[in-house]
N, CA and C atoms as an extended XYZ file, in Angstrom:
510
Properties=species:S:1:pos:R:3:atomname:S:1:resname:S:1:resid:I:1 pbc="F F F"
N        33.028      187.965        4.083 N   UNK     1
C        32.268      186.721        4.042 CA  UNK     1
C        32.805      185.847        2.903 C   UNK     1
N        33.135      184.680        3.643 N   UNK     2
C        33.298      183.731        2.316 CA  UNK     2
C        32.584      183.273        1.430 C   UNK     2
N        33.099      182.555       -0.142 N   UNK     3
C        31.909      182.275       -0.386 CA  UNK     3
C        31.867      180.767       -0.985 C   UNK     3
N        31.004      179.884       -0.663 N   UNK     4
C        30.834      178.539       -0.888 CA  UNK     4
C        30.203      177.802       -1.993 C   UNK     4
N        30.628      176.868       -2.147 N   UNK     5
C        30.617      176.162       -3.617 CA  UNK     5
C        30.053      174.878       -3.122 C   UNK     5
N        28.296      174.289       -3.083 N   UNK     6
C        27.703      173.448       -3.068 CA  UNK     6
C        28.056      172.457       -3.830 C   UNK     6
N        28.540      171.167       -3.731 N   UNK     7
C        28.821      170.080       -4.132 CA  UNK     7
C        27.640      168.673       -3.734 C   UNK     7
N        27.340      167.963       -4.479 N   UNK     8
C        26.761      167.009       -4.095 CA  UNK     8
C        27.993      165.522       -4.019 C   UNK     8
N        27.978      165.373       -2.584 N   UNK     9
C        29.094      164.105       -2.583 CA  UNK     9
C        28.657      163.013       -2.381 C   UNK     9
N        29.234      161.820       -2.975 N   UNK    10
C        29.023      160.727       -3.169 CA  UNK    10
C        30.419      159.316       -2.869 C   UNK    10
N        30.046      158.351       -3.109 N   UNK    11
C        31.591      157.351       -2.880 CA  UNK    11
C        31.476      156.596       -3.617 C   UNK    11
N        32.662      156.524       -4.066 N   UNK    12
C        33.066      155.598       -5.247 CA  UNK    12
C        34.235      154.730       -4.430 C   UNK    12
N        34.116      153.536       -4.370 N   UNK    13
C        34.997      152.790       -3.385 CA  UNK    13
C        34.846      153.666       -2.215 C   UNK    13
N        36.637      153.811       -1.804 N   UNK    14
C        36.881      154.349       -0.533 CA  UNK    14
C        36.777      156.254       -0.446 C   UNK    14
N        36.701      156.460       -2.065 N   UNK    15
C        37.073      157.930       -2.295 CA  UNK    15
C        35.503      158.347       -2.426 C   UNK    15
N        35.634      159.865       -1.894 N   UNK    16
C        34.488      160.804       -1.542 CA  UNK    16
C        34.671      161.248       -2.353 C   UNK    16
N        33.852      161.692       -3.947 N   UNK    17
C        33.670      162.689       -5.218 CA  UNK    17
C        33.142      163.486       -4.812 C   UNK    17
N        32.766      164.342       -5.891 N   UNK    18
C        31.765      165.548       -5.658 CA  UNK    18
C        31.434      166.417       -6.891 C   UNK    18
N        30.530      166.566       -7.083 N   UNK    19
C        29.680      167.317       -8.611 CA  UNK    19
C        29.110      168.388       -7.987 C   UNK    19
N        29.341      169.893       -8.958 N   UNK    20
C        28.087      170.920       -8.526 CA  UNK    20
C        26.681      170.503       -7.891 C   UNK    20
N        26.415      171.178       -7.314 N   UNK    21
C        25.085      170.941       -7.396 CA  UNK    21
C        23.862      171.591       -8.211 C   UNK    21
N        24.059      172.242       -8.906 N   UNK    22
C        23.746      173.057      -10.241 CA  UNK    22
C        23.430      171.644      -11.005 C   UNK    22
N        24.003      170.883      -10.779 N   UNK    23
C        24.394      169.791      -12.764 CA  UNK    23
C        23.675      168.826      -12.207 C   UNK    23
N        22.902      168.403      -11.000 N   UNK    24
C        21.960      167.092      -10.464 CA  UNK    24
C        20.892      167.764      -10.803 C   UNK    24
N        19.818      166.913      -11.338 N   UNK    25
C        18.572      167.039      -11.274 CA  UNK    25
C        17.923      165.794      -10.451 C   UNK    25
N        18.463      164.775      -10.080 N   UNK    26
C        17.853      164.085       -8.679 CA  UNK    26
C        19.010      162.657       -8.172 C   UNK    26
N        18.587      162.025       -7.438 N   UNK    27
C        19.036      160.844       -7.288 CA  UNK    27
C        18.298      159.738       -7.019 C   UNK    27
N        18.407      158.487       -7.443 N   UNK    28
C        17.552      157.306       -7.627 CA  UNK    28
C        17.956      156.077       -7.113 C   UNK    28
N        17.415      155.535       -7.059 N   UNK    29
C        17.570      154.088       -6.411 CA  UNK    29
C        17.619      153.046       -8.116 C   UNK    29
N        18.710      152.239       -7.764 N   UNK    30
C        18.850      151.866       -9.521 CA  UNK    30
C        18.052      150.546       -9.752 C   UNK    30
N        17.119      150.979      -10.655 N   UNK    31
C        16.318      150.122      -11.228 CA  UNK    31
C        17.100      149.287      -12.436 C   UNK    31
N        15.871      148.349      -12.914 N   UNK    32
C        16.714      147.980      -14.205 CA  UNK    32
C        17.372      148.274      -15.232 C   UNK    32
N        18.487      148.198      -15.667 N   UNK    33
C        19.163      148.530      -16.787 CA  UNK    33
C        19.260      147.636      -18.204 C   UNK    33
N        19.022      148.539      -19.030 N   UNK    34
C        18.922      147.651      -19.803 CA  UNK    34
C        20.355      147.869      -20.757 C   UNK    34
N        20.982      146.755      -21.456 N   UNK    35
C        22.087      147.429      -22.149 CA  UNK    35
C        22.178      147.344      -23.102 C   UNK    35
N        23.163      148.490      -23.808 N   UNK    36
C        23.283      148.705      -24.774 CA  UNK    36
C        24.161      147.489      -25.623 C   UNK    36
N        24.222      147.306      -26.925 N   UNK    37
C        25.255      146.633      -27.835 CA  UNK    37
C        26.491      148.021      -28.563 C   UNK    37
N        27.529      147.179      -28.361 N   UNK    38
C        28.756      148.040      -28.740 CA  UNK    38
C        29.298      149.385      -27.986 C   UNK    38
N        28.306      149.171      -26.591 N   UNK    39
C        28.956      150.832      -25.902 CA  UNK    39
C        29.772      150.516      -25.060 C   UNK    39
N        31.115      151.476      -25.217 N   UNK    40
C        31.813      151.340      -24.186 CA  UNK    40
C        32.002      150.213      -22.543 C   UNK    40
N        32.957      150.292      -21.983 N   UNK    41
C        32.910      148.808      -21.040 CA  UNK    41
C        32.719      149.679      -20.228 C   UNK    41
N        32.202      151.063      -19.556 N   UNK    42
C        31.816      151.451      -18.876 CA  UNK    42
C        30.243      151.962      -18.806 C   UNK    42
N        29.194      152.073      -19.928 N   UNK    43
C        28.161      152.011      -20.148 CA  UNK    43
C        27.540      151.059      -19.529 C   UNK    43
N        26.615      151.256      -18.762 N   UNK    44
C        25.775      149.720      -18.194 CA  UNK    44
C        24.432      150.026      -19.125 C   UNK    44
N        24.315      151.139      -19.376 N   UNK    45
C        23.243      150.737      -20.563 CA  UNK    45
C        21.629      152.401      -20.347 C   UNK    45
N        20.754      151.881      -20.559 N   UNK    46
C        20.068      152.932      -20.104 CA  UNK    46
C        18.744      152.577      -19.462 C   UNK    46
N        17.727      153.095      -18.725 N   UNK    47
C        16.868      153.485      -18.185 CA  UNK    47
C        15.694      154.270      -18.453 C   UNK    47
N        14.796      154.192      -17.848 N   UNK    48
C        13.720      154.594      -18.500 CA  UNK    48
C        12.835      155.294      -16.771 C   UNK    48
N        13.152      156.684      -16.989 N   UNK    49
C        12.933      157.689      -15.906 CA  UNK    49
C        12.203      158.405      -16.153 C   UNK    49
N        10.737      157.715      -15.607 N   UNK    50
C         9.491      158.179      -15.724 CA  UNK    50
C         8.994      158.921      -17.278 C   UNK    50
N         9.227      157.766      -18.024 N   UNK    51
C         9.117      158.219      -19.625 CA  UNK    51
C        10.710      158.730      -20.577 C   UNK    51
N        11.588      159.211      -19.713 N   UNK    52
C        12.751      159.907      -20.661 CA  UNK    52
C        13.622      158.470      -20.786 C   UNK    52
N        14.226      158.207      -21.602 N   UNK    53
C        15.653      157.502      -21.384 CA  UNK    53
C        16.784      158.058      -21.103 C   UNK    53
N        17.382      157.339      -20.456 N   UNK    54
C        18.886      157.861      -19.308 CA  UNK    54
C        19.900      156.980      -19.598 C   UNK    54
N        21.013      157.210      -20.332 N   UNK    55
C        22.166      156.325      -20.527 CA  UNK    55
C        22.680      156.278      -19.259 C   UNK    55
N        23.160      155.072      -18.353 N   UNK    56
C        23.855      155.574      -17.508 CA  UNK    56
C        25.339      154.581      -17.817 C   UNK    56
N        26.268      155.330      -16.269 N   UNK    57
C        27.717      154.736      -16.974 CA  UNK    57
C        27.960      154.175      -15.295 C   UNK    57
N        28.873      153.609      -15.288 N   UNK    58
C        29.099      152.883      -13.750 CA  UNK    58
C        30.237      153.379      -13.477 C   UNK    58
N        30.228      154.545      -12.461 N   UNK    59
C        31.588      155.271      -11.910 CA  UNK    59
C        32.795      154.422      -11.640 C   UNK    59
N        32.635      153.408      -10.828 N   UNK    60
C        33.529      152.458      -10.737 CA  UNK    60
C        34.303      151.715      -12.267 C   UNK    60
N        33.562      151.480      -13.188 N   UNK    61
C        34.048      150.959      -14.259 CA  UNK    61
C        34.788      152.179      -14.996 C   UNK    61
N        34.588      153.297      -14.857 N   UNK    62
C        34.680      154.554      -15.603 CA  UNK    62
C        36.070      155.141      -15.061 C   UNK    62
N        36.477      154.790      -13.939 N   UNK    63
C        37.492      154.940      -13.224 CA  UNK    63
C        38.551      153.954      -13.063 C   UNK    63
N        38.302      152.722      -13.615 N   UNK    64
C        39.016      151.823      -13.804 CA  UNK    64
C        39.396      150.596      -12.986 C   UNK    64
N        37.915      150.790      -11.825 N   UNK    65
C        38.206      149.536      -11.011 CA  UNK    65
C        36.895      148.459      -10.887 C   UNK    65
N        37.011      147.530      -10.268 N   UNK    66
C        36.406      146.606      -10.628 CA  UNK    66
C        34.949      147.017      -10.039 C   UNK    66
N        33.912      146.369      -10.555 N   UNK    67
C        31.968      146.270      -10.366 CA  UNK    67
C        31.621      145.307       -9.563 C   UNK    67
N        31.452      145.615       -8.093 N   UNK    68
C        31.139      144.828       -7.233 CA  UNK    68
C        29.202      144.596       -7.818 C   UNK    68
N        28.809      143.499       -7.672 N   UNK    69
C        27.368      143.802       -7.696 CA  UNK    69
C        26.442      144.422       -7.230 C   UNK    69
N        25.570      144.405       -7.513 N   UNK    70
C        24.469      146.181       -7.438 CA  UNK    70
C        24.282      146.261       -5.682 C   UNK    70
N        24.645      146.871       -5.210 N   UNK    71
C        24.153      146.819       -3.143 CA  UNK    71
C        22.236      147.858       -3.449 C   UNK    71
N        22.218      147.557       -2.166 N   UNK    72
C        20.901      148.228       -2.182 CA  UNK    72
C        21.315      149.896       -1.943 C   UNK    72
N        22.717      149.968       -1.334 N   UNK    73
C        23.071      151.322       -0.968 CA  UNK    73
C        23.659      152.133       -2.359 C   UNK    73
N        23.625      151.337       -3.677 N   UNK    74
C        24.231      152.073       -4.746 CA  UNK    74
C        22.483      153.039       -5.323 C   UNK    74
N        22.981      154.553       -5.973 N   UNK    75
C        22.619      155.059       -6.503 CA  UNK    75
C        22.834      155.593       -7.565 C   UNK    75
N        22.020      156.139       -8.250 N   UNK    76
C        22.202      156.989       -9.975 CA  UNK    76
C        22.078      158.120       -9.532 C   UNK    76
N        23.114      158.794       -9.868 N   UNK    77
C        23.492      160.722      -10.071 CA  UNK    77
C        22.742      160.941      -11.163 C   UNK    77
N        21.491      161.589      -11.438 N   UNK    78
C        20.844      161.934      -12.439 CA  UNK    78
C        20.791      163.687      -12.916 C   UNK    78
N        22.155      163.596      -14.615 N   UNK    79
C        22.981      164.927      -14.509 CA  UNK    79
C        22.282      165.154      -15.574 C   UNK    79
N        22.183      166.022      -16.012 N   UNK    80
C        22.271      166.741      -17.559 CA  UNK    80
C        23.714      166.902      -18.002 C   UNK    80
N        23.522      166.439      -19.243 N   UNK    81
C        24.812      166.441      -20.335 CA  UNK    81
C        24.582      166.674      -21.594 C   UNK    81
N        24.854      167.367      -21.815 N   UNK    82
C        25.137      167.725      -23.423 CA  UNK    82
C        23.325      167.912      -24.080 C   UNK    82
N        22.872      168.543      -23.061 N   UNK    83
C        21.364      168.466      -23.007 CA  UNK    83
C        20.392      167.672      -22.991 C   UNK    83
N        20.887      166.432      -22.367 N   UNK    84
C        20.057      165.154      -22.144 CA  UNK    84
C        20.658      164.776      -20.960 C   UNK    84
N        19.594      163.304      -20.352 N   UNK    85
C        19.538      163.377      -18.970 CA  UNK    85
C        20.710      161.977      -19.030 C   UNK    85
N        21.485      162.213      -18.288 N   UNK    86
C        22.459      160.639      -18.010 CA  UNK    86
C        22.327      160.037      -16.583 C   UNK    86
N        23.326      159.455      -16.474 N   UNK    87
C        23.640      158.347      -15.025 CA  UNK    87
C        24.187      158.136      -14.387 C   UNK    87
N        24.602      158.110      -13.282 N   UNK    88
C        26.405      157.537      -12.850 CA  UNK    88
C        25.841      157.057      -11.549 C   UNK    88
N        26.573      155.529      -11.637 N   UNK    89
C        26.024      154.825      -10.638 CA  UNK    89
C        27.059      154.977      -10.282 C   UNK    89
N        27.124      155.321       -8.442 N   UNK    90
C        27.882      155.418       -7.408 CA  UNK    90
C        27.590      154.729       -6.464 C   UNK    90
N        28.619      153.692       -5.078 N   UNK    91
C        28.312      153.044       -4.298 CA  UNK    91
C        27.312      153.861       -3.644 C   UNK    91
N        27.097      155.228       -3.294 N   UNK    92
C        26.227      155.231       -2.045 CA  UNK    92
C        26.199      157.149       -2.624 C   UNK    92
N        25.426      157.956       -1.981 N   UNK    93
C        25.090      159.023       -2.501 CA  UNK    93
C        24.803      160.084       -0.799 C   UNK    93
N        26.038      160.328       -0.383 N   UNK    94
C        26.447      160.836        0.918 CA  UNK    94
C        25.491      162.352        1.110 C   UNK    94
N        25.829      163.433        0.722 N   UNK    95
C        25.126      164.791        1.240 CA  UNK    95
C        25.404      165.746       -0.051 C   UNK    95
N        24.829      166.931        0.672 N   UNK    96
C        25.227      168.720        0.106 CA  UNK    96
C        26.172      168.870        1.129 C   UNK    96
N        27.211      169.143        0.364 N   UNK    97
C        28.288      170.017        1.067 CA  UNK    97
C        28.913      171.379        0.544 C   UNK    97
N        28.615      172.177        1.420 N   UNK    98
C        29.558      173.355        1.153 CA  UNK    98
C        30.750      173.801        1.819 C   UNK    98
N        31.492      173.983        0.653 N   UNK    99
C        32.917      173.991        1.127 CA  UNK    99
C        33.297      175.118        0.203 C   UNK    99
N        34.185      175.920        1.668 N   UNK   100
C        34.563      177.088        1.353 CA  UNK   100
C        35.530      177.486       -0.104 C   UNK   100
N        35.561      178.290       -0.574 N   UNK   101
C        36.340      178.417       -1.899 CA  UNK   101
C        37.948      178.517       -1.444 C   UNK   101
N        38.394      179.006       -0.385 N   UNK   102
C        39.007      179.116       -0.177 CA  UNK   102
C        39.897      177.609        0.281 C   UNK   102
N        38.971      177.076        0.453 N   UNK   103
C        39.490      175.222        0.666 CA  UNK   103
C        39.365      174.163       -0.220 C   UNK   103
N        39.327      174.711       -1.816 N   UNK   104
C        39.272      174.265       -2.776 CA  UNK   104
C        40.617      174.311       -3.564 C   UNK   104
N        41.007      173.721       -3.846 N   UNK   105
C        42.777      173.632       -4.596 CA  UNK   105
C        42.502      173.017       -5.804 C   UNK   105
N        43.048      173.646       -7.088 N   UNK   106
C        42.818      173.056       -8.349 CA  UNK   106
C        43.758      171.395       -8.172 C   UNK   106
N        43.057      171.132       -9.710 N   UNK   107
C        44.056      169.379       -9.166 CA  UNK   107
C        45.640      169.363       -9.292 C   UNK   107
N        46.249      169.016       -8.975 N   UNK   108
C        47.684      168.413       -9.512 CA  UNK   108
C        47.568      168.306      -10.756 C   UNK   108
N        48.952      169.088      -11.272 N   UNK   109
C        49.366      168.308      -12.808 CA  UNK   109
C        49.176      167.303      -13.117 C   UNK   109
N        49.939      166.724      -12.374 N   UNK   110
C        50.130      164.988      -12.570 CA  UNK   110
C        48.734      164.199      -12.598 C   UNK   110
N        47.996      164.452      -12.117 N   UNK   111
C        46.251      164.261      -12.151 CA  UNK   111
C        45.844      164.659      -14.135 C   UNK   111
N        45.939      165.919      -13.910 N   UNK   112
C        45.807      166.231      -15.386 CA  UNK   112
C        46.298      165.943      -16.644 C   UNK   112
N        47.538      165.983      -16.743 N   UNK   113
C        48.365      164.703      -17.263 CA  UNK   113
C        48.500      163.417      -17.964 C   UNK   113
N        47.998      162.474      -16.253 N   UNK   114
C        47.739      160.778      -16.735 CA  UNK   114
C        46.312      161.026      -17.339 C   UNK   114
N        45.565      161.436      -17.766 N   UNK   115
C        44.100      161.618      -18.621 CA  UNK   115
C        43.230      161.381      -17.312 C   UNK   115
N        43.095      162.261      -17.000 N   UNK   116
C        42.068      162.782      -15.289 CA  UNK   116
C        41.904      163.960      -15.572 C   UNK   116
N        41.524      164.491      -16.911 N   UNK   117
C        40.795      165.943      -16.464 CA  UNK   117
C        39.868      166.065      -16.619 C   UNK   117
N        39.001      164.929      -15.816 N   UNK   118
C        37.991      165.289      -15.404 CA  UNK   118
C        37.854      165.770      -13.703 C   UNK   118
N        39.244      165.675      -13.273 N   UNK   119
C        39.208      166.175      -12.378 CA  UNK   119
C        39.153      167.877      -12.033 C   UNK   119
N        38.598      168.553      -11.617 N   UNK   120
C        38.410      169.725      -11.482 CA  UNK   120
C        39.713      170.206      -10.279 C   UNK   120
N        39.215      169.937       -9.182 N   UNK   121
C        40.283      170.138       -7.881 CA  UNK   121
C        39.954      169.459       -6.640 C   UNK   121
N        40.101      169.318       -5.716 N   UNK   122
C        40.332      169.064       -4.683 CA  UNK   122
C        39.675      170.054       -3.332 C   UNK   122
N        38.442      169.606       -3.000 N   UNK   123
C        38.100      170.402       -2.059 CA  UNK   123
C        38.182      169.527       -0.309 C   UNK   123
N        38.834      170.636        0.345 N   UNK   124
C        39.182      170.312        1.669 CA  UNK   124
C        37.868      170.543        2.690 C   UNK   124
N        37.366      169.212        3.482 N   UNK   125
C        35.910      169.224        4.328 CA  UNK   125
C        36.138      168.594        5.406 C   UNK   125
N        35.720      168.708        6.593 N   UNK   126
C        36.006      168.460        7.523 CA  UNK   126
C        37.498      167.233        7.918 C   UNK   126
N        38.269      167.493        7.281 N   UNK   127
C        39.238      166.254        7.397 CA  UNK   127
C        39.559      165.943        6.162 C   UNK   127
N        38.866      165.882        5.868 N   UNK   128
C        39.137      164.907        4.351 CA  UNK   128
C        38.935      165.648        3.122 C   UNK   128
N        39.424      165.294        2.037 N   UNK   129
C        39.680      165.497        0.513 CA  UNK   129
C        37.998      164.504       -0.016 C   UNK   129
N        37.811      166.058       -0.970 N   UNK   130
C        37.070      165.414       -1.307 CA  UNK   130
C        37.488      165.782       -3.203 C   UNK   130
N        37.190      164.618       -4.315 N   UNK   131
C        37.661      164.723       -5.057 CA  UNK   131
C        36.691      165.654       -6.466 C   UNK   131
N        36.704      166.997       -6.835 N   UNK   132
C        35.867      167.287       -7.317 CA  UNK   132
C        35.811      167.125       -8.585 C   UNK   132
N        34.453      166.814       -9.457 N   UNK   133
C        34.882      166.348      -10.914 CA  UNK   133
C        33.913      167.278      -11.875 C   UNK   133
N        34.662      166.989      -13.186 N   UNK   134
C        33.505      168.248      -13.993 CA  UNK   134
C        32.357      166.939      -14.756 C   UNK   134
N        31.480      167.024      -14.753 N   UNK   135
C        30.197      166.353      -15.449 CA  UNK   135
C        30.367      165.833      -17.216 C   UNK   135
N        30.309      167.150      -17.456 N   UNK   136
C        30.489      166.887      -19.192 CA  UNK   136
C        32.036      165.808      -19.529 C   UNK   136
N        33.228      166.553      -18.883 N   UNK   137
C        34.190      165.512      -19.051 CA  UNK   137
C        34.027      163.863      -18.586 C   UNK   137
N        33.673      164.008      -17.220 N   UNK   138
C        33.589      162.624      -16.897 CA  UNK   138
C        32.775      161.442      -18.048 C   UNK   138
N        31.348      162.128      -18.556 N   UNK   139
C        30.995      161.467      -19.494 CA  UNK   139
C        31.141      161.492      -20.600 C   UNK   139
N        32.318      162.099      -21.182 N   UNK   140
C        32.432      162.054      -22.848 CA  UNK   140
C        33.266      160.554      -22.831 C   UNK   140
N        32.769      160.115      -24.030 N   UNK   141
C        32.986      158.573      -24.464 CA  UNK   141
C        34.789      159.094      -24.671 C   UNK   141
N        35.683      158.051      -24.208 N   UNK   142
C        36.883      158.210      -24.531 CA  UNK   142
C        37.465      157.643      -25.538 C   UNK   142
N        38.280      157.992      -26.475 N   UNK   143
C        38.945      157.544      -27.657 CA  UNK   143
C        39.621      156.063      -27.075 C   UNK   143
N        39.963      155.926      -25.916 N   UNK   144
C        40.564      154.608      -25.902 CA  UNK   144
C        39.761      154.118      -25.857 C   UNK   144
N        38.118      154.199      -25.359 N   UNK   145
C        37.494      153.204      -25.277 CA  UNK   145
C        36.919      152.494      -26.422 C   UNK   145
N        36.693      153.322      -27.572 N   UNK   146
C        36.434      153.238      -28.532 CA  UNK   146
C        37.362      152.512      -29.313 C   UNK   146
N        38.513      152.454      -29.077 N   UNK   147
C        40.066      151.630      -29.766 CA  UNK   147
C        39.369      149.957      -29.416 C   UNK   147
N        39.136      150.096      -27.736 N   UNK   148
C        38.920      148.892      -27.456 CA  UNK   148
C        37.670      147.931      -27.957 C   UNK   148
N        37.528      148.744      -28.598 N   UNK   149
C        35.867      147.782      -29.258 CA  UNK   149
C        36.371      147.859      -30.793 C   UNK   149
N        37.175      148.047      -31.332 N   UNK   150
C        37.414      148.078      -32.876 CA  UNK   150
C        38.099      146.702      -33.183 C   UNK   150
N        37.899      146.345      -34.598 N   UNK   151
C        37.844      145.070      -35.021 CA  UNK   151
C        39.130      144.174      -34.639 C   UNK   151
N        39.333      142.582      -34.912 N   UNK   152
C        40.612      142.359      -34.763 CA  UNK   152
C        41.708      142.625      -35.771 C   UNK   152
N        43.009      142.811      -35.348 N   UNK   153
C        43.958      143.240      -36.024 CA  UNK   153
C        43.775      142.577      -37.208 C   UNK   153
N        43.728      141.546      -37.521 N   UNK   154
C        43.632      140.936      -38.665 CA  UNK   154
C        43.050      141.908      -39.611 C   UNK   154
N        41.764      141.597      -39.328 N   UNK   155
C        40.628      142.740      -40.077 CA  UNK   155
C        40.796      144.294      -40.290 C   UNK   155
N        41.962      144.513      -39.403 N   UNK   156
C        41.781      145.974      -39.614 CA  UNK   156
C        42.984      146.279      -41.026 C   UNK   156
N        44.307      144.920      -41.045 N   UNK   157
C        45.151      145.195      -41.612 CA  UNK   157
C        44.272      145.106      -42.871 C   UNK   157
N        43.375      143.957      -43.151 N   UNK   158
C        42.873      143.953      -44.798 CA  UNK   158
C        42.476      144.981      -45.133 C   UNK   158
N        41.392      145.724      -44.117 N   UNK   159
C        40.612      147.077      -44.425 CA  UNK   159
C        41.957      147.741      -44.483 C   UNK   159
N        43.382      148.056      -44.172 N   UNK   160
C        44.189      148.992      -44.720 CA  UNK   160
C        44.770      148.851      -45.943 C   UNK   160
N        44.801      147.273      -46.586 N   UNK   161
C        45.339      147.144      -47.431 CA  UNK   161
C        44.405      147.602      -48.371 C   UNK   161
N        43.030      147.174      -48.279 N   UNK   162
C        42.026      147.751      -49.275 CA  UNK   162
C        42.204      148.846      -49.717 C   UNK   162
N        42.210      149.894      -48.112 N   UNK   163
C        41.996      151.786      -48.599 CA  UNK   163
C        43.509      151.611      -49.190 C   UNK   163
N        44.233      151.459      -49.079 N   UNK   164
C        45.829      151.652      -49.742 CA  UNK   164
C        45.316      151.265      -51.317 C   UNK   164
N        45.157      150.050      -51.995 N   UNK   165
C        45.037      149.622      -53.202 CA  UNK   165
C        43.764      150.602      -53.592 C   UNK   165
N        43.215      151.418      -52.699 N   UNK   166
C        41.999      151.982      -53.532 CA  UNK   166
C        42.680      153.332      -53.937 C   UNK   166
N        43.371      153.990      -52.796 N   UNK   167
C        44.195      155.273      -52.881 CA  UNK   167
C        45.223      155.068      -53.980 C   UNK   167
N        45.623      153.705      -54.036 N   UNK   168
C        46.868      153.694      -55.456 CA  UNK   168
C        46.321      153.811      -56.910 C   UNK   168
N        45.252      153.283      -57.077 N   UNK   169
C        44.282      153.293      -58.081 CA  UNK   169
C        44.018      154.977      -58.482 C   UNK   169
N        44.332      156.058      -57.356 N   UNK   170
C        43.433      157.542      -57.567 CA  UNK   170
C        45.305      157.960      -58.296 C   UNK   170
């Protein structure tokens, strides 16, 4: 007997993802967001789910393509991370699928590589690839993103000249 690995799949554009189903604790219809100041360009901000707050992040922005406006068919993946509850808004929030282990293929190098390891592997379902991802990676804040919100060059050279004249002084 084989044995199967429950995924909850979803679409992001044209591509079919997929998360344990272990790591959902529900899915939602996306209410207002409110946003944050200084978070990342993939943060849309957070939520307020039935008393908890929920950072959520917009899969599409997180992946690097453009934010069509909100459809009525987009939903929030509501995961646990790092022991609090997060977000990931996805165009549309498809099924449970189980797919055999045996039709699961880790990812490509080259996936792992260009900074995609949040990709887990590649599970094969009726036809199609579906793309599987790990939770905790997908949402850790990325060092580039963080580059991209830091001051202008200008400002950063004075702040080096400062720590330099302070370090020459020791």
């Amino acid at each position: 007997m084989s044995r199967e690995t429950h995924i909850v799949g979803f679409q992001v554009g044209r591509e079919t993802y997929g998360v344990p189903i272990t790591s959902l604790h529900e899915i939602v219809r996306v209410p207002e967001i409110t946003a944050v100041p200084d978070a990342p360009s993939y943060v849309e901000g957070v939520i307020n789910l039935r008393g908890k707050i929920v950072s959520v992040v917009d899969l599409r922005k997180r992946f690097g393509r453009p934010a069509p406006e909100v459809h009525r068919r987009n939903r929030i993946l509501v995961v646990e991370h790092r022991g609090r509850l997060a977000g990931m808004i996805v165009d549309s929030a498809s099924e449970v699928l189980k797919i055999p282990e045996s039709e699961i293929e880790s990812a490509p190098a080259m996936m792992q590589e260009s900074g995609l390891e949040c990709i887990t592997g590649l599970g094969k379902y009726q036809g199609r690839l579906i793309i599987l991802l790990d939770v905790n990676k997908l949402l850790e804040v990325r060092e580039t993103e963080k580059k991209e919100t830091a001051p202008e060059p200008a400002a950063s050279q004075k702040g080096k000249a400062a720590a330099q004249s302070a370090t020459a002084g020791t």
